[in-house]
PAKEKOL-326908 format. One record per residue (C-alpha): residue in three letters; x, z, y negated. Coordinates in steps of 0.5 Angstrom, whole numbers, padded with zeros to 4 digits, always signed. Last residue first. Layout:
! residues N
ALAXZY;...
This chain:
! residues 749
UNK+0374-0060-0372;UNK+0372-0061-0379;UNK+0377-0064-0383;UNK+0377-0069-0377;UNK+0371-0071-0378;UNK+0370-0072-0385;UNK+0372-0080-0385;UNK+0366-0081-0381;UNK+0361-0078-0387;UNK+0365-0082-0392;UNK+0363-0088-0387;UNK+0357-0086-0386;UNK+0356-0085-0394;UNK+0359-0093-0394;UNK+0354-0096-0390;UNK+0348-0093-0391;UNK+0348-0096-0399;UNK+0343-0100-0397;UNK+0337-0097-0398;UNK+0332-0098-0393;UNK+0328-0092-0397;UNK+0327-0087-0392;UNK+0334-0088-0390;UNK+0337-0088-0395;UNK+0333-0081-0396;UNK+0337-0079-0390;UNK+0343-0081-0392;UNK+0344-0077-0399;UNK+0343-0070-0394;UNK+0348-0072-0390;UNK+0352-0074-0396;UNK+0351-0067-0398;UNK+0351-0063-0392;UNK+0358-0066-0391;UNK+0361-0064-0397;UNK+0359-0057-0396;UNK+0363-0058-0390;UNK+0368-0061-0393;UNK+0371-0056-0399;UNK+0377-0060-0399;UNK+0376-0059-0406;UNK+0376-0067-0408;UNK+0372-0067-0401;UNK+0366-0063-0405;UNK+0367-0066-0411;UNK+0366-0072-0407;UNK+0360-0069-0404;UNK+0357-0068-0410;UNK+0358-0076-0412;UNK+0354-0078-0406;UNK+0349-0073-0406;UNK+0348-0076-0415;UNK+0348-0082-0413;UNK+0342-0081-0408;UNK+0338-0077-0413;UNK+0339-0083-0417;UNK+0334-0087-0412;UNK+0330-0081-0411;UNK+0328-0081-0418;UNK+0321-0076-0416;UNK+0321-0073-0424;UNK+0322-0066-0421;UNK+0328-0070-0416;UNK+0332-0073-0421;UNK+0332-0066-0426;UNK+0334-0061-0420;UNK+0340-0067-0418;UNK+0342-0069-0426;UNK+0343-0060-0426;UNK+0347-0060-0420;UNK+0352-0066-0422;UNK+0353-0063-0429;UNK+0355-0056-0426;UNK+0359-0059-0420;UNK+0362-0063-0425;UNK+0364-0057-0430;UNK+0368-0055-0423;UNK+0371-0060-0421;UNK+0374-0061-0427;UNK+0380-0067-0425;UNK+0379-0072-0431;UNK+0375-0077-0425;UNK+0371-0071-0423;UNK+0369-0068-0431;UNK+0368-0076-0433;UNK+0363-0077-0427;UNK+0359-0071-0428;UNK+0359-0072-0436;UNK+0355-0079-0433;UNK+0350-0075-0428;UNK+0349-0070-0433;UNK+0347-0076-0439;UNK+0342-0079-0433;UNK+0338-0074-0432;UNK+0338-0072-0440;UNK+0334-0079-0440;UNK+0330-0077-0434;UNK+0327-0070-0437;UNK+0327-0074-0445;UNK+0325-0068-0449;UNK+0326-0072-0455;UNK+0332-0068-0458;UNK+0335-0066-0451;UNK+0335-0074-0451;UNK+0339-0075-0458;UNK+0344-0068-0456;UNK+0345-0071-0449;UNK+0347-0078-0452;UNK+0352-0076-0457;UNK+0356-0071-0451;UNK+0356-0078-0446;UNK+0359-0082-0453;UNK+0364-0077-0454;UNK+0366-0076-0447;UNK+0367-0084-0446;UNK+0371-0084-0452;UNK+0376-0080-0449;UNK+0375-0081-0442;UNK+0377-0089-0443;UNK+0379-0090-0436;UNK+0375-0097-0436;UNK+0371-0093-0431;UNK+0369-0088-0436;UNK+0369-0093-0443;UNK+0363-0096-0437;UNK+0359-0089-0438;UNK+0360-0088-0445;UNK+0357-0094-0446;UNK+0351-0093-0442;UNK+0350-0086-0446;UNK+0350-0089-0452;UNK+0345-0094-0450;UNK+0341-0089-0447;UNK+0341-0084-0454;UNK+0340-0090-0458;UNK+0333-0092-0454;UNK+0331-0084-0457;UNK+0333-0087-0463;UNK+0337-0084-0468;UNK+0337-0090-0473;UNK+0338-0097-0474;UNK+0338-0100-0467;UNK+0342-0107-0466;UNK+0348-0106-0467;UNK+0347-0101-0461;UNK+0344-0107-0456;UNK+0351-0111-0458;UNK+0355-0105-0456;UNK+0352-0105-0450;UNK+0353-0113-0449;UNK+0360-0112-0450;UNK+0360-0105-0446;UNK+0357-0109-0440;UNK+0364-0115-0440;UNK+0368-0110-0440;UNK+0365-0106-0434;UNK+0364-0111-0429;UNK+0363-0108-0422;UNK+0357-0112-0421;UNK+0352-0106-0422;UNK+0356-0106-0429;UNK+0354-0114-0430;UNK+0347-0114-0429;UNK+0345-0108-0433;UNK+0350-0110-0439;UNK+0345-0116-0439;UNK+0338-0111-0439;UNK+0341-0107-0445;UNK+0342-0114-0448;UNK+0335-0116-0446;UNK+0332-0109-0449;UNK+0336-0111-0456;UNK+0334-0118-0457;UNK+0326-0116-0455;UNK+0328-0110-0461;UNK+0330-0115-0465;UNK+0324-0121-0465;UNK+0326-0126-0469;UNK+0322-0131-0464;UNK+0327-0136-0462;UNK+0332-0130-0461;UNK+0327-0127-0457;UNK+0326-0133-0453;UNK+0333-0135-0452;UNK+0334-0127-0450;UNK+0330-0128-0445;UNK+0332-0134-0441;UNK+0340-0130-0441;UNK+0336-0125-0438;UNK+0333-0129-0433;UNK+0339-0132-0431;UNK+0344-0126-0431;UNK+0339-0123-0426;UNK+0339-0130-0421;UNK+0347-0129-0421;UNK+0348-0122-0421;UNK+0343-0121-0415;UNK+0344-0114-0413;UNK+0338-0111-0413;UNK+0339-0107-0419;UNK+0341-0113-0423;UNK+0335-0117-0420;UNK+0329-0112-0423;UNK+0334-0113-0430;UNK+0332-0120-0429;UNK+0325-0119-0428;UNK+0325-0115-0433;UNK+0327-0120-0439;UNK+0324-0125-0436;UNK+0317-0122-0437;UNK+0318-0118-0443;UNK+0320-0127-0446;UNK+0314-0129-0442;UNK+0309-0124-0445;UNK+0313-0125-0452;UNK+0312-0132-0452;UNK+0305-0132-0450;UNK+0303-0138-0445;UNK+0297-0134-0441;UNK+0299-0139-0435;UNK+0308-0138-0435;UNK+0306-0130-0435;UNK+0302-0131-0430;UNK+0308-0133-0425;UNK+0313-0129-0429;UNK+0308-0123-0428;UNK+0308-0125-0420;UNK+0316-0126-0420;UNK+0316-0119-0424;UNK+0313-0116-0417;UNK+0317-0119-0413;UNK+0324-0116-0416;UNK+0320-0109-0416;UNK+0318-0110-0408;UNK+0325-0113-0407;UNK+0328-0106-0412;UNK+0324-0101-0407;UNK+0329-0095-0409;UNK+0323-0090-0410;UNK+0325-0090-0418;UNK+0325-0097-0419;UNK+0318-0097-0416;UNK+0316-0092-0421;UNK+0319-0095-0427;UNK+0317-0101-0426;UNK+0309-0101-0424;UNK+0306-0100-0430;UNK+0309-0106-0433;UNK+0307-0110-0427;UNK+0300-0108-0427;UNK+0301-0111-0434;UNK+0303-0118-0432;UNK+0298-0118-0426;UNK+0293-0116-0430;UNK+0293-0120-0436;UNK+0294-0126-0431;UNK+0287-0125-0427;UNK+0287-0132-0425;UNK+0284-0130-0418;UNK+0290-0132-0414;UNK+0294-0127-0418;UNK+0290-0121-0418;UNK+0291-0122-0411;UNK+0298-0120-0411;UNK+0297-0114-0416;UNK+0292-0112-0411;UNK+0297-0112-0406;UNK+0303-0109-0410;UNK+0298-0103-0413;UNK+0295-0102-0405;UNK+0302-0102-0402;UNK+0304-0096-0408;UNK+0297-0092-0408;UNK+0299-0086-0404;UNK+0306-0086-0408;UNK+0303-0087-0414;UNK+0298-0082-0413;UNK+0302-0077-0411;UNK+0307-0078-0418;UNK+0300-0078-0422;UNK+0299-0072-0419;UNK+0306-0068-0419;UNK+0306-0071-0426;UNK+0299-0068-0429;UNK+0292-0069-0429;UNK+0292-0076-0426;UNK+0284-0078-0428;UNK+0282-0084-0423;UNK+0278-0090-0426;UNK+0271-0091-0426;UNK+0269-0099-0425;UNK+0261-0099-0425;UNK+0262-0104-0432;UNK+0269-0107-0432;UNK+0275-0104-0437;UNK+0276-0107-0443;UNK+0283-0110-0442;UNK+0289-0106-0444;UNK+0294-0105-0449;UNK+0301-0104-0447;UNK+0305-0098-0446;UNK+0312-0096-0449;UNK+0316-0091-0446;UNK+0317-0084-0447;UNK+0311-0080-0443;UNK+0315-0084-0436;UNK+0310-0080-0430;UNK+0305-0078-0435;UNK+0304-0085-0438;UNK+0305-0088-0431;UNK+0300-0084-0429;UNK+0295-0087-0434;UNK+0297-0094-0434;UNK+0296-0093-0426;UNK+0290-0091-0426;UNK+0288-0095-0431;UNK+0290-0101-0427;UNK+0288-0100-0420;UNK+0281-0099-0423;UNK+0281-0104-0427;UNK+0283-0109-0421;UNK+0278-0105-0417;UNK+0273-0107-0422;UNK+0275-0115-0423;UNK+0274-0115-0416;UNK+0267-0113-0415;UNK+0265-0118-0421;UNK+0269-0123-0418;UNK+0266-0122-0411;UNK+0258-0122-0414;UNK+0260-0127-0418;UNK+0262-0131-0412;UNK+0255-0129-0409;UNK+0256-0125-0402;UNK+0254-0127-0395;UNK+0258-0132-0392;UNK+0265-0130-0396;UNK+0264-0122-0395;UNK+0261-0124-0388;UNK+0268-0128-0387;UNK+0272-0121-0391;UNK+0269-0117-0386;UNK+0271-0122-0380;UNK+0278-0120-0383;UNK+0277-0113-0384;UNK+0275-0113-0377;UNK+0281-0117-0374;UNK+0285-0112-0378;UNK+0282-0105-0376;UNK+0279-0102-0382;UNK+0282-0097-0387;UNK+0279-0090-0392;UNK+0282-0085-0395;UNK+0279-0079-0397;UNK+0282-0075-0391;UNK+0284-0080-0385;UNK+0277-0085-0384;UNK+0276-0091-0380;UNK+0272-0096-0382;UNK+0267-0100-0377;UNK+0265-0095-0372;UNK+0259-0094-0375;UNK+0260-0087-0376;UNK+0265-0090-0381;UNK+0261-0095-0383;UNK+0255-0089-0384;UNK+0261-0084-0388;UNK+0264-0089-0392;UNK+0256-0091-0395;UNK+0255-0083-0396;UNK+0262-0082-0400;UNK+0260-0089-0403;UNK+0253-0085-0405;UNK+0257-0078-0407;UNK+0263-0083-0412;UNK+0258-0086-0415;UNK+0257-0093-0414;UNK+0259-0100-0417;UNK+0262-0102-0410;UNK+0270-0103-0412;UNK+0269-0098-0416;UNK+0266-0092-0411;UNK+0272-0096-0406;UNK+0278-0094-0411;UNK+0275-0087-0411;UNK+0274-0086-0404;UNK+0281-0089-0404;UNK+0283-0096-0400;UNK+0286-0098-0394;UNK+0292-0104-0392;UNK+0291-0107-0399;UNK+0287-0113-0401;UNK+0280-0110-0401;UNK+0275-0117-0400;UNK+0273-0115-0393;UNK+0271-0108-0396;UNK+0265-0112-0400;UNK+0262-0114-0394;UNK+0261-0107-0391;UNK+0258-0105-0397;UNK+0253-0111-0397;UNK+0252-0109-0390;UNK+0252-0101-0391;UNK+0245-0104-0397;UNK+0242-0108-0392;UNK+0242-0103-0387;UNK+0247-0105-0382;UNK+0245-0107-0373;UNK+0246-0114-0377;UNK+0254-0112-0378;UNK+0255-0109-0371;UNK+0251-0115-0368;UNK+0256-0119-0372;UNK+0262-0116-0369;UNK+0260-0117-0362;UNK+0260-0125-0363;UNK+0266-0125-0367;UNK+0270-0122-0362;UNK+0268-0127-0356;UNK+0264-0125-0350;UNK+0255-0127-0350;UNK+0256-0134-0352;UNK+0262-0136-0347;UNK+0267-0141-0350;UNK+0272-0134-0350;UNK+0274-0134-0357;UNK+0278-0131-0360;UNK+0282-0137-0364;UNK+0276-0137-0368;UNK+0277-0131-0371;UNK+0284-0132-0373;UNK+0283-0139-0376;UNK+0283-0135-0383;UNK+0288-0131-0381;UNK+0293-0135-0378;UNK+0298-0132-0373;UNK+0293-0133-0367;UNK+0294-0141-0367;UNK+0302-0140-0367;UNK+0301-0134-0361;UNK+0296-0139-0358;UNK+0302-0145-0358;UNK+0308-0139-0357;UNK+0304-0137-0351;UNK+0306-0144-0347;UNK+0301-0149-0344;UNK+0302-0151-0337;UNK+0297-0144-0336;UNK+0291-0146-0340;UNK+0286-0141-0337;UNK+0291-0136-0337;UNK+0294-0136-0343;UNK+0285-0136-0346;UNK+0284-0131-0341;UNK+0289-0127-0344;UNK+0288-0128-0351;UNK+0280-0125-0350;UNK+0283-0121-0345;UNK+0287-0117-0352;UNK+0282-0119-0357;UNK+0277-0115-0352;UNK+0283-0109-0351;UNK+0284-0109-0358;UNK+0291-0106-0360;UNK+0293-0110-0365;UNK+0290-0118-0362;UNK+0296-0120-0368;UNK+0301-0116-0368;UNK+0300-0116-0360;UNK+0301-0123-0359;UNK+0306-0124-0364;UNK+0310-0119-0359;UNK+0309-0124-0354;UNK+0310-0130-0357;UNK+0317-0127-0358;UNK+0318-0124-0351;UNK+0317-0131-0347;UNK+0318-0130-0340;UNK+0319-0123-0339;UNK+0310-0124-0341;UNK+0310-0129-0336;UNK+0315-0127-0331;UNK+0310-0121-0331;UNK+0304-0123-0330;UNK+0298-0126-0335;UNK+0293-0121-0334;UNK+0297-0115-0332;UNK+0303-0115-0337;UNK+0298-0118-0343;UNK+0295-0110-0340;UNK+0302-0107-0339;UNK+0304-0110-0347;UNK+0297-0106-0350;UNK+0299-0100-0347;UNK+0306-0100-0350;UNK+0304-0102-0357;UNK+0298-0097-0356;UNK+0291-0098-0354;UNK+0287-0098-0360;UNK+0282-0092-0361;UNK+0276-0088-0357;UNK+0273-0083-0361;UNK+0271-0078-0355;UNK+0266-0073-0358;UNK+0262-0067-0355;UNK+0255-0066-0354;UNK+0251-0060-0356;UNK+0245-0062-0355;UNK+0242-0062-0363;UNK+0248-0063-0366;UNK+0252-0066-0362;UNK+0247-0071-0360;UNK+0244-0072-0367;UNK+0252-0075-0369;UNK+0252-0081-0366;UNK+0258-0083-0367;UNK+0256-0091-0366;UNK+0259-0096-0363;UNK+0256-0093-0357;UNK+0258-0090-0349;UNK+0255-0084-0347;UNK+0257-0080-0341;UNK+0252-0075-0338;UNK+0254-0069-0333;UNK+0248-0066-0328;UNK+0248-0059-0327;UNK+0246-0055-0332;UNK+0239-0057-0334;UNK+0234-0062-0338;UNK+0236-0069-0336;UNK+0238-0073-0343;UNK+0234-0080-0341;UNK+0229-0079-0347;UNK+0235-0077-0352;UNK+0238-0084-0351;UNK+0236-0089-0355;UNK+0233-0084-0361;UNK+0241-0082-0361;UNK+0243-0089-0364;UNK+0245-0096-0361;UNK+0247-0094-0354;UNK+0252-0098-0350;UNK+0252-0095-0343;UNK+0249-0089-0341;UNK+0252-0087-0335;UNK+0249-0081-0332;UNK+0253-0076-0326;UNK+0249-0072-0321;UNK+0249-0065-0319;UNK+0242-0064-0318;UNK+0240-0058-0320;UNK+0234-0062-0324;UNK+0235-0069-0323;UNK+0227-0070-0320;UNK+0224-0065-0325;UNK+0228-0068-0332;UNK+0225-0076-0329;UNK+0218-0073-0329;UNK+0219-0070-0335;UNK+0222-0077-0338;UNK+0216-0081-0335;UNK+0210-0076-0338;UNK+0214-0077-0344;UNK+0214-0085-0344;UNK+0206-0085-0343;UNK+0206-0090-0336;UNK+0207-0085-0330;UNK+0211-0088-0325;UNK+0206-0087-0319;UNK+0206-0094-0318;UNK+0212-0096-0318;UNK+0214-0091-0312;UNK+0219-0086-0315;UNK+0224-0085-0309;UNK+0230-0084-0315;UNK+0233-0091-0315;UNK+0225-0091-0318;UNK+0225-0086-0323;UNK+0231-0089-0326;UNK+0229-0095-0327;UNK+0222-0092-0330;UNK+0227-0088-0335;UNK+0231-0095-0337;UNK+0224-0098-0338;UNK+0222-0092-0342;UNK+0228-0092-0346;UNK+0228-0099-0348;UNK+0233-0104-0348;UNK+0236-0108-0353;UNK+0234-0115-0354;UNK+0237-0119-0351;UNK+0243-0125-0353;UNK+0248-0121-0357;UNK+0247-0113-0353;UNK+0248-0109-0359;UNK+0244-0103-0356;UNK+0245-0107-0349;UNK+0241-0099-0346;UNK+0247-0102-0339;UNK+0244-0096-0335;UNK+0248-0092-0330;UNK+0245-0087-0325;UNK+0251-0083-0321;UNK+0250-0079-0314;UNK+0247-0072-0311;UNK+0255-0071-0310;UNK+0257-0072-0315;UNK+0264-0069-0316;UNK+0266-0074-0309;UNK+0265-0079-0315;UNK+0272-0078-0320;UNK+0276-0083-0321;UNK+0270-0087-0320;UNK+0267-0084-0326;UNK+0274-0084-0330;UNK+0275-0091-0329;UNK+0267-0093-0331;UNK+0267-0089-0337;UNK+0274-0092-0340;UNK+0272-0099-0338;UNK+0264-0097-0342;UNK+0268-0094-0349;UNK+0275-0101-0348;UNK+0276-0102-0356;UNK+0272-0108-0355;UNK+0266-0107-0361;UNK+0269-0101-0365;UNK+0269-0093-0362;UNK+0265-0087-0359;UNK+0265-0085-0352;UNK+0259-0079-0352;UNK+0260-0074-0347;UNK+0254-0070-0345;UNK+0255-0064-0340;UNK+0247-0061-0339;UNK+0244-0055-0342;UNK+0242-0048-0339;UNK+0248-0043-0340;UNK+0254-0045-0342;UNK+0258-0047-0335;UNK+0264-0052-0336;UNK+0266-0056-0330;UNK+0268-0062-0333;UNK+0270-0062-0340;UNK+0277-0061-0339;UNK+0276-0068-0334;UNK+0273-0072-0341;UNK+0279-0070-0345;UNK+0284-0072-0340;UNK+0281-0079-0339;UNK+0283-0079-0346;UNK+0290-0076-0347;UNK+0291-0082-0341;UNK+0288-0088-0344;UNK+0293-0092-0341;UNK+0292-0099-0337;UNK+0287-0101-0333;UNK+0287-0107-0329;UNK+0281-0108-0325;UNK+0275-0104-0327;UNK+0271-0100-0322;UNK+0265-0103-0320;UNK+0259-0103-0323;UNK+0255-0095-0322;UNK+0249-0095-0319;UNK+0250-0090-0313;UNK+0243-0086-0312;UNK+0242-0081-0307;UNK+0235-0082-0304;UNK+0230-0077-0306;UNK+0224-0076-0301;UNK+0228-0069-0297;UNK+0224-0068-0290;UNK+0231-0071-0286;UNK+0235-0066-0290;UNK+0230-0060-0290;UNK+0231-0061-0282;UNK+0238-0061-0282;UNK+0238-0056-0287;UNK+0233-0052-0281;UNK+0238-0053-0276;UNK+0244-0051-0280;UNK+0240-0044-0281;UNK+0239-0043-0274;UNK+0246-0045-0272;UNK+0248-0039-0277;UNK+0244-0035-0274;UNK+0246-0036-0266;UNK+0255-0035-0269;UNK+0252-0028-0273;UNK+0251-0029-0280;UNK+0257-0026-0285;UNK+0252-0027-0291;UNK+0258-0030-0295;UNK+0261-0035-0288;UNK+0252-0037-0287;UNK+0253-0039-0294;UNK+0260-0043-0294;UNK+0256-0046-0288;UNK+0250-0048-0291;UNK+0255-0051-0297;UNK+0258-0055-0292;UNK+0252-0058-0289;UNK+0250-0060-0296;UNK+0242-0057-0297;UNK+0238-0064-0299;UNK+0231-0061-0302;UNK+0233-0057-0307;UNK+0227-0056-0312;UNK+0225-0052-0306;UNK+0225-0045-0309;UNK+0231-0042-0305;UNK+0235-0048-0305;UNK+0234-0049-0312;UNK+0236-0042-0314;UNK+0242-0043-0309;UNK+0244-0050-0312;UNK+0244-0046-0319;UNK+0248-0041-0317;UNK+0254-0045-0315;UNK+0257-0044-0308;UNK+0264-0041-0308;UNK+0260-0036-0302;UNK+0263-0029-0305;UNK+0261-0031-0313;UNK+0255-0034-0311;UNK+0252-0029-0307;UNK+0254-0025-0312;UNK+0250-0030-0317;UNK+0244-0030-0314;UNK+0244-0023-0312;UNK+0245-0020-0305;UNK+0243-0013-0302;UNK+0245-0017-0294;UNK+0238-0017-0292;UNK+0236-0020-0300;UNK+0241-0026-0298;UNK+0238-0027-0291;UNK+0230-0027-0293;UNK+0231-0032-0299;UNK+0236-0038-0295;UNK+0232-0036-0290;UNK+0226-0038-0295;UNK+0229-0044-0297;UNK+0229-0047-0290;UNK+0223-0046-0289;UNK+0220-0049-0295;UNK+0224-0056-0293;UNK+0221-0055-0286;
């Protein structure tokens, strides 16, 4: 009867001089189902698409009840049931809207003979089977031949994953295979499988594969069914060999993560106590399974408030714990662990030296080190944890998401020898330092450098080649240098911690960042104190003091400084003398005390014998308090010999800072003009040695010459310009250029 049916079918279209595909195009039925129905492998003609059929060929009323007749009879005749396997829909979804978008773009589309295959790719408990799942309900009435779904378990942590031909033989009996006429050799299976599925428009979940061989027996041969793969693994050989197309799954949003809380505990709950809940999600950071893990736990204990379970999540080393379910099978350490024994032995002992990175990501350069590898194999061993969906990627920089980086680091503790932690320690550390000394060489070419220790075995630092490079390195390395400075501490790596210091003050005193400077000497002087070398500790006091000062801090500055000096004076050392003074005029002229800075300046200068390059800076900060006690005179004399001895030795900064002071006595001395020109040429050379701090000075300053000349829009751009790098340093002179900016307003209505 089936055969029948799919003659008329034949005999029909042929009458009416119709391809395939233009019956195809006039009925809306697609060519692969009108092949299928002709030849007999589509054995289930839809009732609708008979009548889309019969409207095409323009069948008289007797004809088209004769052709319903035979589908009904090919219907009856057809021995494969409509499979419907999929587990229920997930309760309480929440966001994923860009990715159900990208799963439904790809639906429908038509590129020849091979099959949609989607693969869901992301860390354990990031939510790749929940998101498969809502968006096959969401969708069913666009499989009509039904929807096959397999658990493969490729990281399941009781049983063993499951082999492909056991799934096949599943799917051949829920497709009417009886038991017995399933071949046993899983190539047979597969092509009996391929047969059953073709044109048929059904949908396929394989759900939890380990890699692409997991998979690849149970890819139907044509165009009409549509795949979805979930894995922790890219698995790139389906792209490549089947062309599949990728959807890596990411955390849940801070917004997303909240509605799920919302959902699982109510919102009373979650309205109830705001502050818990927003340490909930620092802490679970956008981890679906962490997330329900917390929930249940709330739930569980509902007289308990969410303050205690945040309290418990909020410590690292017990964090892990706290995300545990009491089920063997459901619990964040439990999945991570066979991610982590899926690993070759060589990924896994990578893996585990990542957990001891100390900062928010790491280089490919700074990871090469820290692993004592050449930069092609950490490239390499990056790439399979990547795929692996254990670090993620953006450009060379490398980062995990925090609970892994900790259960990282539980492997690393677990797993690696403590000689083997030190010594992959002891070359990151090196790698930080030498970079940094390097950079800061080319960054600050007149300062004195220090020496360094010999540098670690496997460790290959990183080669800055000019001052905008090693400039990018600083700043894209600044959170993990401060990190891997604080580390350092911990393992007593006291010369380190000290030097990194050094290299670092400059930089972050440029950026602006003064607590992070002021944090940084407060680590040295903690070394300091351990390796008990008065020159070390009385540099580390001086600099933490000046460190201070710039932060404001007038009484802990003058402290440290005030200890310096009576360690440099123990020591005889004139040059230490000299520096501390510098560092006390710093602290008193940041107060506003100007008298009392030109002392100490004065007594820096007796202490420099000839035309130093230091005599020019000191020169130039006398001139510039003479300026604010109004002694213009004297102020300009100095300014004007401190430019000839900081031109003389090519100091780009020091001659920053000259301008920016004969800009301030121009425009206190009514020269608008000259000051303009001052401030113009210190703003071009604060911003090509990346002193966004000065820079601020200098915008601020511009625009009182601007409104000293009633030239207020010109004003207004440049205090606007001033306060946008505020804000992007959290500076915190805002307050007093919004109050310029207010005070414009009616200039310029």
């Amino acid at each position: 009867m089936g055969d029948h049916f799919g003659a008329e079918i034949r005999r029909l279209r042929l009458r009416a001089g119709l391809t395939q595909e233009a019956l195809a195009e006039r009925s809306g039925v697609s060519v692969s189902t009108i092949r299928g129905l002709e030849t007999g492998r589509r054995r289930n003609p839809q009732f609708a698409s008979v009548r889309q059929l019969s409207a095409a060929l323009d069948l008289e009323s007797a004809e088209v009840d004769e052709l319903l007749a035979a589908a009904a009879g090919a219907a009856e005749q057809s021995a494969i049931p409509i499979p419907r396997q999929l587990p229920a829909c997930p309760s309480g979804f929440v966001g994923r809207g860009d990715a159900l978008r990208l799963l439904d773009a790809r639906e429908g589309r038509v590129d020849g003979a091979a099959p949609d295959i989607r693969v869901i790719a992301g860390m354990a408990g990031v939510g790749k089977s929940w998101l498969a799942l809502r968006w096959a309900h969401q969708y069913l009435e666009r499989f009509p031949d039904g929807q096959l779904y397999v658990n493969l378990r490729g990281y399941d942590p009781v049983e063993l994953a499951l082999a492909p031909q056991t799934a096949l033989r599943g799917f051949l009996e829920s497709l009417g295979v009886p038991a017995r006429e399933i071949p046993y050799d899983e190539n047979a299976c597969a092509g009996l499988y391929r047969s059953l599925v073709a044109d048929r428009r059904l949908l396929i979940i394989l759900d939890n594969a380990r890699d692409t061989a997991h998979v690849t027996p149970l890819l139907p041969g044509g165009p009409a069914c549509t795949v979805l793969v979930t894995s922790r693994h890219r698995l790139a050989g389906l792209t490549v060999e089947n062309g599949a197309s990728a959807l890596p799954l990411d955390m849940l949003s801070r917004e997303e993560a909240r509605e799920l809380l919302a959902y699982r505990l109510g919102t009373c709950t979650v309205d109830a106590e705001p502050e818990a809940v927003e340490s909930l999600l620092d802490h679970c950071a956008g981890l679906p399974l962490a997330l329900g893990i917390a929930a249940a736990r709330a739930a569980g204990q509902p007289d308990r408030p969410l303050a205690a379970l945040a309290e418990e999540l909020s410590e690292a080393v017990s964090r892990l714990d706290a995300l545990e379910s009491g089920e063997p099978a459901i619990g964040l350490r439990v999945v991570l662990e066979t991610s982590y024994h899926a690993l070759d032995s060589g990924n896994a002992h990578a893996f585990a030296l990542l957990g001891l990175i100390p900062g928010p990501d790491i280089s490919l350069l700074a990871a090469a080190s820290l692993m004592a590898l050449s930069l092609a194999d950490a490239r390499v061993v990056l790439r399979c944890l990547e795929s692996a969906s254990l670090v993620s990627r953006h450009q060379d920089r490398y980062r995990m998401h925090d609970l892994i980086h900790l259960f990282a680091a539980e492997c690393g503790a677990q797993d690696l020898s403590e000689d083997a932690r030190k010594a992959a320690l002891h070359r990151l550390f090196g790698f930080y330092l030498y970079t940094a000394h390097a950079a800061a060489a080319l960054l600050h070419p007149h300062r004195a450098t220090v020496t360094l220790p010999s540098l670690p075995p496997g460790c290959v630092p990183d080669s800055p080649t000019d001052s905008p490079a090693a400039q990018a390195w600083m700043r894209a390395e600044r959170a993990c240098l401060i990190a891997a400075q604080a580390a350092a501490l911990t393992q007593c790596q006291h010369t380190v911690v000290w030097q990194l210091a050094w290299v670092l003050d400059p930089f972050l005193q440029r950026q602006g960042a003064c607590w992070e400077n002021v944090a940084s000497w407060q680590r040295a002087l903690a070394a300091a104190d351990q390796i008990a070398v008065p020159e070390i500790r009385g540099l580390a006091h001086q600099r933490a003091g000046q460190a201070l000062a710039y932060a404001g801090d007038h009484s802990a500055a003058v402290t440290e400084l005030t200890h310096a000096l009576a360690l440099f004076e123990q020591l005889e050392d004139i040059d230490g003398q000299m520096r501390t003074h510098r560092g006390l005029a710093i602290a008193w002229e940041q107060q506003g005390c100007y008298a009392e800075a030109l002392t100490h300046l004065e007594r820096a200068l007796s202490l420099i014998d000839d035309d130093t390059l230091t005599r020019g800076h000191v020169l130039n900060a006398m001139g510039w308090c003479q300026a604010h006690l109004g002694d213009f005179t004297r102020a300009q004399e100095h300014c004007t010999q401190a430019l000839a001895l900081v031109d003389r030795h090519d100091d780009h900064h020091g001659v920053a800072i000259v301008r920016d002071s004969l800009g301030y006595i121009a425009h206190r001395t009514g020269r608008h003009e000259v000051a303009l020109t001052h401030y113009r040429s210190a703003l071009g050379l604060f911003r090509g040695v990346g002193d966004s701090r000065q820079e601020v000075a200098v915008l601020r300053d511009i625009g009182d010459v601007h409104e000293a000349l009633h030239e207020y829009e010109k004003a207004r751009r440049a205090w606007t310009k001033a306060l946008d790098l505020c804000r992007a340093q959290q500076r915190g002179a805002m307050a007093s250029l919004q109050q310029r900016l207010e005070a414009l307003t009616g200039h310029l209505d």
